[in-house]
Backbone as CSV, one residue per row, in Angstrom:
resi,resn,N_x,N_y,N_z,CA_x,CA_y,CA_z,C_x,C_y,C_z
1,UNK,66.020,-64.774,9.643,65.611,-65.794,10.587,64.413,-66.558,10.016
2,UNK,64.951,-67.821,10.010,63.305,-68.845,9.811,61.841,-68.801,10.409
3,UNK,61.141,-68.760,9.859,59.661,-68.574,11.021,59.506,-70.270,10.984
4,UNK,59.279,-70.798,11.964,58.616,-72.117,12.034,57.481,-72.330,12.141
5,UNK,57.261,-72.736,11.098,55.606,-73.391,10.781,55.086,-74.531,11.185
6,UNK,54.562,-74.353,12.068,53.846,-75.671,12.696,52.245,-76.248,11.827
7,UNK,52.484,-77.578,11.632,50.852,-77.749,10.768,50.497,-78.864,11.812
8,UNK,49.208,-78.154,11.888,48.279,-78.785,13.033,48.000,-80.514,12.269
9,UNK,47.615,-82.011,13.412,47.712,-82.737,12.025,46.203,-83.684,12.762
10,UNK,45.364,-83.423,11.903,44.252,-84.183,11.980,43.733,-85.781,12.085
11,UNK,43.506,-86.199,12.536,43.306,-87.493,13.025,41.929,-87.834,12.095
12,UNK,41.872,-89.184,11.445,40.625,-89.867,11.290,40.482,-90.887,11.483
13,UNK,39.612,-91.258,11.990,39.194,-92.822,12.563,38.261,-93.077,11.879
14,UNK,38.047,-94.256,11.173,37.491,-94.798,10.012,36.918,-96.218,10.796
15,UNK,35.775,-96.124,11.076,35.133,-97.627,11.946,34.428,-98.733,10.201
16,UNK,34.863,-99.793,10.256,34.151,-100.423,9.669,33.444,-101.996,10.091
17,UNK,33.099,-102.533,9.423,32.344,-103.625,9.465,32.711,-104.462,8.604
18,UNK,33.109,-105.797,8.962,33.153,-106.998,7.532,32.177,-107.221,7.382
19,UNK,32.198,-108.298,6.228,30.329,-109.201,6.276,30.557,-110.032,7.256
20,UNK,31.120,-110.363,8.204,31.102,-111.365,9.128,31.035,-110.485,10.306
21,UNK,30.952,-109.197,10.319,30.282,-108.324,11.366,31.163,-107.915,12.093
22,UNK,32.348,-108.499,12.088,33.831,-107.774,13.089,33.871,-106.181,12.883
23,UNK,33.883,-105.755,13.820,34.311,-104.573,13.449,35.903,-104.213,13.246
24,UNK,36.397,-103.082,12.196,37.638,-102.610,12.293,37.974,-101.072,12.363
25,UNK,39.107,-100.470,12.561,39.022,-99.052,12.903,40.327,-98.879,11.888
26,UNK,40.757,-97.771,11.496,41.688,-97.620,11.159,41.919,-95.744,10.948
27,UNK,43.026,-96.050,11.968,43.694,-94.156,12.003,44.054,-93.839,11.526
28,UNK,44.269,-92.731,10.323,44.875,-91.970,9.587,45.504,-90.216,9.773
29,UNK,46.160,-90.368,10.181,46.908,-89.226,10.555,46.866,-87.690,9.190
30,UNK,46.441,-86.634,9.468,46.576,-85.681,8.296,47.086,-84.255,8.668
31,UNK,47.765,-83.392,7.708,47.851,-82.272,8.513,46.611,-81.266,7.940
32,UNK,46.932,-80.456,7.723,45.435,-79.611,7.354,45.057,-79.312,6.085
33,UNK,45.983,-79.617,5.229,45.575,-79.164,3.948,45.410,-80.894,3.011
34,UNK,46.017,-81.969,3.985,45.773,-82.765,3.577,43.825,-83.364,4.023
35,UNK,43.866,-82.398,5.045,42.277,-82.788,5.694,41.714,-81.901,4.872
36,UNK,41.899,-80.952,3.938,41.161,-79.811,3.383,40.835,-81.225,2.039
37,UNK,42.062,-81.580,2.065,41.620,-81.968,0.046,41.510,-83.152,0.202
38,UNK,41.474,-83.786,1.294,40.888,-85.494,1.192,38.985,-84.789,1.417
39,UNK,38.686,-83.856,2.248,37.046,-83.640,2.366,36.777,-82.987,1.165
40,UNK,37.289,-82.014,0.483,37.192,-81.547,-0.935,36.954,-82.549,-1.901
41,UNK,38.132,-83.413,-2.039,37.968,-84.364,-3.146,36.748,-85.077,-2.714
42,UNK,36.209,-85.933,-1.847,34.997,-86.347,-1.021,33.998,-86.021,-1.584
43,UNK,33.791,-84.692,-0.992,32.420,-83.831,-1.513,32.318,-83.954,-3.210
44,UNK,33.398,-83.445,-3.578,33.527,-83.295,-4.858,32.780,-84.980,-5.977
45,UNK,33.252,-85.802,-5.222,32.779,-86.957,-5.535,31.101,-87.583,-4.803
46,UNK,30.944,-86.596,-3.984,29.970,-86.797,-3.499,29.486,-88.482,-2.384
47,UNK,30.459,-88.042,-1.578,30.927,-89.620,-0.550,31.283,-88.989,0.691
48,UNK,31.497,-89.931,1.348,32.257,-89.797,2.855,33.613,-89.633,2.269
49,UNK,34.560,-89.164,3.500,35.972,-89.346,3.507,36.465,-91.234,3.807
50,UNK,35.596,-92.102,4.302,35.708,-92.983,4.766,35.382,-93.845,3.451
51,UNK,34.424,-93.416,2.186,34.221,-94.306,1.222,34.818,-93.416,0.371
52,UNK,35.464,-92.595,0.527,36.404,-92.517,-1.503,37.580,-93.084,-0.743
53,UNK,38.280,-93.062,0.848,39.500,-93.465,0.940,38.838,-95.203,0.839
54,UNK,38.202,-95.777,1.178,38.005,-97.480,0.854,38.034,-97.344,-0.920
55,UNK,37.498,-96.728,-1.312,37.214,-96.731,-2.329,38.814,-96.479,-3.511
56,UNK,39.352,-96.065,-3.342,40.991,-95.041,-3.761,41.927,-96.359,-3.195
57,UNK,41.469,-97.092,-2.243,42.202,-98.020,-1.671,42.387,-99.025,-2.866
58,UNK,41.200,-99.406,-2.775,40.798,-100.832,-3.624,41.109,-100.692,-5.192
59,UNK,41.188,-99.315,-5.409,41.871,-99.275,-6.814,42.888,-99.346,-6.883
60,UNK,43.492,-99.012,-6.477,45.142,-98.717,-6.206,45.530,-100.448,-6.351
61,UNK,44.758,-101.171,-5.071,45.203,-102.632,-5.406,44.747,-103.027,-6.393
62,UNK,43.542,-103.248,-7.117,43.177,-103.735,-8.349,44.059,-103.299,-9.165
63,UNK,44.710,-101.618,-9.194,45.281,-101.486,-10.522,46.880,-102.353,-10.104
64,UNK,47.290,-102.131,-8.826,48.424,-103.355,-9.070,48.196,-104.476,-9.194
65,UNK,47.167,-105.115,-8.733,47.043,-106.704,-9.116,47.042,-106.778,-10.628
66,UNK,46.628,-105.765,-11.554,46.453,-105.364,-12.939,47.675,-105.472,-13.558
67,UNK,48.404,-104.687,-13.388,50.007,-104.414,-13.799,50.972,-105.871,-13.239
68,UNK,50.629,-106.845,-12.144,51.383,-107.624,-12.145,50.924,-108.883,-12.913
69,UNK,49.797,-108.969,-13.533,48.990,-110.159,-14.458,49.702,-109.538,-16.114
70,UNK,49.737,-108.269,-16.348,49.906,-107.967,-17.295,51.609,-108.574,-17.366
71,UNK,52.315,-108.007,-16.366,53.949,-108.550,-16.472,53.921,-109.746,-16.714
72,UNK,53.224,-110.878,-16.042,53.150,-112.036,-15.949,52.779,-112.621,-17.809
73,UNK,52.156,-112.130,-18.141,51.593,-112.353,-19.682,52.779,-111.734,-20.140
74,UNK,53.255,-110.629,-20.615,54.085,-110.536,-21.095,55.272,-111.467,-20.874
75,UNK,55.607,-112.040,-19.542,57.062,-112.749,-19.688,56.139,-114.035,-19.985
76,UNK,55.459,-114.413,-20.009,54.861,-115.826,-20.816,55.002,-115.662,-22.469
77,UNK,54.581,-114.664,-22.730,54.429,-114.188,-24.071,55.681,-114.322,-24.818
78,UNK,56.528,-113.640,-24.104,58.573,-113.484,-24.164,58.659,-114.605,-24.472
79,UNK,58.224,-115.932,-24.105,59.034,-117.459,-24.006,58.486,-118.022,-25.057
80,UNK,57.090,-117.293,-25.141,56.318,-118.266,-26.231,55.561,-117.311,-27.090
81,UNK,56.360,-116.537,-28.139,55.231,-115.761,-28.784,54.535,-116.384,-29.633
82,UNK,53.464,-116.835,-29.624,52.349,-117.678,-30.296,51.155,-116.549,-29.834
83,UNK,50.946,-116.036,-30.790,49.151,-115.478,-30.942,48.267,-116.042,-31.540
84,UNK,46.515,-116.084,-31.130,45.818,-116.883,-32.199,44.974,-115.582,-32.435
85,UNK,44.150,-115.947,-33.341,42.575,-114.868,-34.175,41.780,-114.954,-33.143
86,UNK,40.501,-114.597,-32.948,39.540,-114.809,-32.445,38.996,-116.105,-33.254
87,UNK,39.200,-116.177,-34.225,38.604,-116.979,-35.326,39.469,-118.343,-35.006
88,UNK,40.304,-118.841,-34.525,41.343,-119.735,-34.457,41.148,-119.734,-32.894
89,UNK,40.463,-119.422,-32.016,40.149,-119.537,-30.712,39.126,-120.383,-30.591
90,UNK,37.688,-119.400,-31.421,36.185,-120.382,-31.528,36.311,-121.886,-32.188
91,UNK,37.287,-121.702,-33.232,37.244,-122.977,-33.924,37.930,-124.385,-33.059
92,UNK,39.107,-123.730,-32.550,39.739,-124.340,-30.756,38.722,-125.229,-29.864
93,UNK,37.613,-124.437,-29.532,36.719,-124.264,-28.756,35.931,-125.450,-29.863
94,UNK,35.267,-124.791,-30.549,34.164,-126.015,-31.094,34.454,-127.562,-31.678
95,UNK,35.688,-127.452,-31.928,36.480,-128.557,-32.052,36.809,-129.603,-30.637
96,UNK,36.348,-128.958,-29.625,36.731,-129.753,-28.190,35.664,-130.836,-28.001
């Protein structure tokens, strides 16, 4: 027979502030071991749970805004492979 395991699931409410002073809230639902290692990792980093998750946020988008500039160069690159030197850049440049 199965034992059913119930995991208790933790709630966080995350209040913030823009620079234009609005406030915002945002709920995050956890069960317990996810509330163990989001405050672990935290501490560990030495932060709130509220600034490594802003913080874990904003990378996550930077690193995709990252990966879709990089695609973007590459299929430019695809159409037109033309590379210059650094040396064939400045001279570009001082020549303007």
């Amino acid at each position: 027979m199965k034992e059913a395991v119930s995991q208790q699931r933790m709630l966080f409410v995350l209040q913030c502030k823009t620079k234009g002073g609005v406030s915002m809230s945002i709920s995050l639902r956890l069960n317990n071991e996810e509330d163990a290692l989001f405050r672990k990792y935290a501490a560990m980093k030495k932060m709130s749970v509220s600034e490594m998750i802003r913080e874990t946020v904003l990378e996550k988008i930077e690193d995709e805004y990252d990966l879709e500039a990089y695609d973007l160069a590459v299929e430019e690159y695809r159409k037109n492979p033309v590379t210059y030197t650094h040396r064939e850049i400045i001279e570009q440049l001082e020549n303007e």
